[in-house]
C-alpha positions as CSV (number, residue, x, y, z in Angstrom):
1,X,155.5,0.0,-48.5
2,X,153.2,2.9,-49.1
3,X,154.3,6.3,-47.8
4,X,151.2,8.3,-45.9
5,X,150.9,12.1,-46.1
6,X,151.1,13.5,-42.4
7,X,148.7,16.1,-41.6
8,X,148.9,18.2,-39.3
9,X,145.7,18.7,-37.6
10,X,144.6,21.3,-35.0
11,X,141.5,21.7,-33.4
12,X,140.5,25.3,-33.5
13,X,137.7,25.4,-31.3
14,X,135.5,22.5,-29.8
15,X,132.1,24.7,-31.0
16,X,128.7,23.5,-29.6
17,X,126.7,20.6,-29.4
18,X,122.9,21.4,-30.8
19,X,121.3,18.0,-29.4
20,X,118.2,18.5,-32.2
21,X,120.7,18.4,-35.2
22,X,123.9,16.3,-33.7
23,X,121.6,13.9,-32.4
24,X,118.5,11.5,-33.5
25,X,117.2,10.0,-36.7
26,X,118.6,13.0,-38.4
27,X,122.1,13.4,-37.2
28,X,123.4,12.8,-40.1
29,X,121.9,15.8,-42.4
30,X,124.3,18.5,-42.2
31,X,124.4,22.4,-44.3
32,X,126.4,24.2,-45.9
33,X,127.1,25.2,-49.9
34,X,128.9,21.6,-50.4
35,X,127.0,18.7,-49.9
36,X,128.0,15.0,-50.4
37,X,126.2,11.3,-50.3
38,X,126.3,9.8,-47.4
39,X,129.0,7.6,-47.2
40,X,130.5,4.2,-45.4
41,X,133.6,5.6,-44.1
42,X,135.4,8.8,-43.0
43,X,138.0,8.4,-46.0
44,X,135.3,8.0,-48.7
45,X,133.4,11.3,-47.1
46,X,136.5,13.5,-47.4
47,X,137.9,11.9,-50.2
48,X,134.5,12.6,-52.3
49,X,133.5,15.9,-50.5
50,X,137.2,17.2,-51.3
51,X,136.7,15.5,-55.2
52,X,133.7,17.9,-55.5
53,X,135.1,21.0,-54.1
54,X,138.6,20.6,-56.6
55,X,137.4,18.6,-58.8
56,X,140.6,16.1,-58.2
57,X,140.9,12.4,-57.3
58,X,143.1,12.5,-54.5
59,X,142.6,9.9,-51.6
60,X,142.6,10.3,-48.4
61,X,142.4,9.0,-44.9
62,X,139.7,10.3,-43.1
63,X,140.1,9.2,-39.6
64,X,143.9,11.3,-40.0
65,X,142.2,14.0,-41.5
66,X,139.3,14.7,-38.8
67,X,142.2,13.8,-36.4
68,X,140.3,11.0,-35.0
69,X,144.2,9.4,-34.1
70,X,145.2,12.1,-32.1
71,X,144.2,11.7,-28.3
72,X,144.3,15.0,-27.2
73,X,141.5,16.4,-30.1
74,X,139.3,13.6,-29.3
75,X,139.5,14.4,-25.1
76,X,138.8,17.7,-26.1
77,X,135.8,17.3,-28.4
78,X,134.6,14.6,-26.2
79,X,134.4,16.8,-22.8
80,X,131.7,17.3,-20.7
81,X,129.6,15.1,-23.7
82,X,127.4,12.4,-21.1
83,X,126.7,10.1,-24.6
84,X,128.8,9.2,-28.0
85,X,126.1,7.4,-30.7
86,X,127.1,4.3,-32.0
87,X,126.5,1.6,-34.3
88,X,125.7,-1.9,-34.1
89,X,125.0,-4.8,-36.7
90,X,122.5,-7.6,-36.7
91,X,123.0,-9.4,-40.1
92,X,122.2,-7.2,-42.5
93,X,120.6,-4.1,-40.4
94,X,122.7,-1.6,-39.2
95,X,121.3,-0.1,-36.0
96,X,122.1,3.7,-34.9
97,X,121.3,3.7,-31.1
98,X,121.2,8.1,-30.8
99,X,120.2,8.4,-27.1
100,X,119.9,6.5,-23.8
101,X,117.5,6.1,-21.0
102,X,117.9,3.6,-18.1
103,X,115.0,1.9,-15.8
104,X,114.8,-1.0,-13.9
105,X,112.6,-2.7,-16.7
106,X,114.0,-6.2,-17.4
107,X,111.9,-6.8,-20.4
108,X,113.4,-3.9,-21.9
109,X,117.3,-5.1,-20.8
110,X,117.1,-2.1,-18.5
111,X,116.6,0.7,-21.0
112,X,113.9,3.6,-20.0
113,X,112.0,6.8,-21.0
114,X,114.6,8.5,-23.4
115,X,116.4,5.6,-24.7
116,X,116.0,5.3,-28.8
117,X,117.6,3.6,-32.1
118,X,117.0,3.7,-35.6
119,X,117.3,1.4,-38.9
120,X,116.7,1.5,-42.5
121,X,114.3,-0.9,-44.1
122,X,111.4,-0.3,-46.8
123,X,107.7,0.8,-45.9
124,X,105.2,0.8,-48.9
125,X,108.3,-0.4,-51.6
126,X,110.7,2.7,-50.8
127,X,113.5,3.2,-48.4
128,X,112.1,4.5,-44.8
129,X,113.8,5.3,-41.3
130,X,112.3,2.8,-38.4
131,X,112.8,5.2,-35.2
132,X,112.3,2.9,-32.1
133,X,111.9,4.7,-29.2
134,X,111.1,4.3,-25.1
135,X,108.5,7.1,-23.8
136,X,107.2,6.7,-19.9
137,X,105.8,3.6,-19.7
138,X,105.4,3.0,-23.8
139,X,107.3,1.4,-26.8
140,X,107.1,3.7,-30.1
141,X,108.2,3.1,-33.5
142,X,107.5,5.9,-35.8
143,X,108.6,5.6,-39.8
144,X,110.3,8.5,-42.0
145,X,110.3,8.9,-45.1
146,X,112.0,12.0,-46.8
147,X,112.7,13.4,-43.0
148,X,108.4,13.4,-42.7
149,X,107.1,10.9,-40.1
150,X,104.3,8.8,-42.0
151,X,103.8,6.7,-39.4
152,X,103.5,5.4,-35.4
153,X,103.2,2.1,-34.0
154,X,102.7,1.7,-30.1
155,X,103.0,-0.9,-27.8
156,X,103.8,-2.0,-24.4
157,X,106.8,-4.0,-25.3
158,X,109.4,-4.2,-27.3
159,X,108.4,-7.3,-29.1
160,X,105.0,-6.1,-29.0
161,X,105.6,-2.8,-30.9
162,X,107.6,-4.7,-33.6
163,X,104.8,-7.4,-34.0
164,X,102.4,-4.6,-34.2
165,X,104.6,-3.0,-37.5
166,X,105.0,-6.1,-39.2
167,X,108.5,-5.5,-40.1
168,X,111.3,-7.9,-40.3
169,X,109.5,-10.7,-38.2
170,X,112.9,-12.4,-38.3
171,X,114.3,-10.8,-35.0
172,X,112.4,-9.9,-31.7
173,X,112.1,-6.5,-30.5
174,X,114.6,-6.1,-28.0
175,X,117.3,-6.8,-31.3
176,X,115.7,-4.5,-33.5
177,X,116.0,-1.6,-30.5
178,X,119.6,-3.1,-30.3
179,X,119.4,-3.9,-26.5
180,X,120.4,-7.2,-27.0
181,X,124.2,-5.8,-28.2
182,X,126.7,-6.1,-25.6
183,X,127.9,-2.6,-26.5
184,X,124.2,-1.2,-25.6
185,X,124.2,-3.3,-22.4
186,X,127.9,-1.5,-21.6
187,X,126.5,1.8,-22.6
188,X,123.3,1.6,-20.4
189,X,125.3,0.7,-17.3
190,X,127.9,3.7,-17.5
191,X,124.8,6.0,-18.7
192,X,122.8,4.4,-15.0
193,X,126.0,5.0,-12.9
194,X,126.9,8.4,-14.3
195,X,123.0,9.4,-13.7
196,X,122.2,8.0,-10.7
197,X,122.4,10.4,-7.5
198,X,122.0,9.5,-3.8
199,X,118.9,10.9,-2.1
């Protein structure tokens, strides 16, 4: 049986949120004098950031080490936040759904102005972020590539806005926004009741 390190985490201070760089398409660029790759897991980004900055191989895990196991850090750092982005998967497409808005729109499975998700594919041969995103009464998807929008496709619907792109013609719109996922479905109902106010 394999003996784990225990590390004693503390959080110091919860710090702010800054919605324009914790949130959106590009919530996952982040500063500082040591950067890494993106990577798949929390124990591959500490393990390789921590390789860089000592030059070492030493493994570790990365959930333990963030102290995403201990209850109390993750009640504190998740106070007063109204939404958590997630992840979902539809075969091979990972789908990062970074804010929510509600309406009573059942074409759009009840999402609204505000609500948007994001996925990788290629535009023009090279790797490019597909930003989906619900404005008023309109269906956006704009492309990035190298953090520079190239491009805007707009529609009335979901499946319309998708058609219009000509991307991955395999799945309809309201997949490839992710509000098909039972996880978005849960999400959008807390989101409605948490937002919704009597008169």
């Amino acid at each position: 049986m394999a003996k784990h390190l225990e590390v004693p985490v503390t959080l110091l201070t919860p710090g702010t949120i800054n919605e324009n760089l914790h949130y959106g398409p590009f919530a996952h660029y982040c500063s500082g004098s040591f950067s890494g790759k993106i990577e798949t897991s929390p124990t591959r980004a500490i393990s390789s950031l921590y390789n860089e900055i000592f030059h070492n191989s030493t493994k570790f895990l990365g959930p333990t080490i963030i102290g995403q196991n201990d209850p109390k850090i993750i009640e504190e750092i998740s106070r007063g936040v109204r939404f958590i982005p997630f992840q979902i998967t539809i075969d091979k497409y990972k789908i990062f759904i970074h804010d929510l808005g509600v309406s009573s729109h059942p074409e759009w499975h009840n999402a609204g102005s505000g609500y948007s998700s994001s996925l990788l594919h290629f535009y023009n041969k090279k790797q490019a972020l597909f930003v989906s995103r619900i404005v008023d009464n309109e269906c956006i998807i704009e492309i990035y590539q190298q953090a520079q929008k190239i491009k805007i496709i707009r529609g009335t619907t979901l499946s319309e806005v998708w058609r219009k792109s000509w991307f991955i013609e395999k799945y309809d719109g309201s997949e490839l926004y992710g509000l098909k996922d039972q996880k978005t479905q849960n999400s959008l109902r807390v989101h409605y009741v948490s937002t919704c106010t009597p008169n």
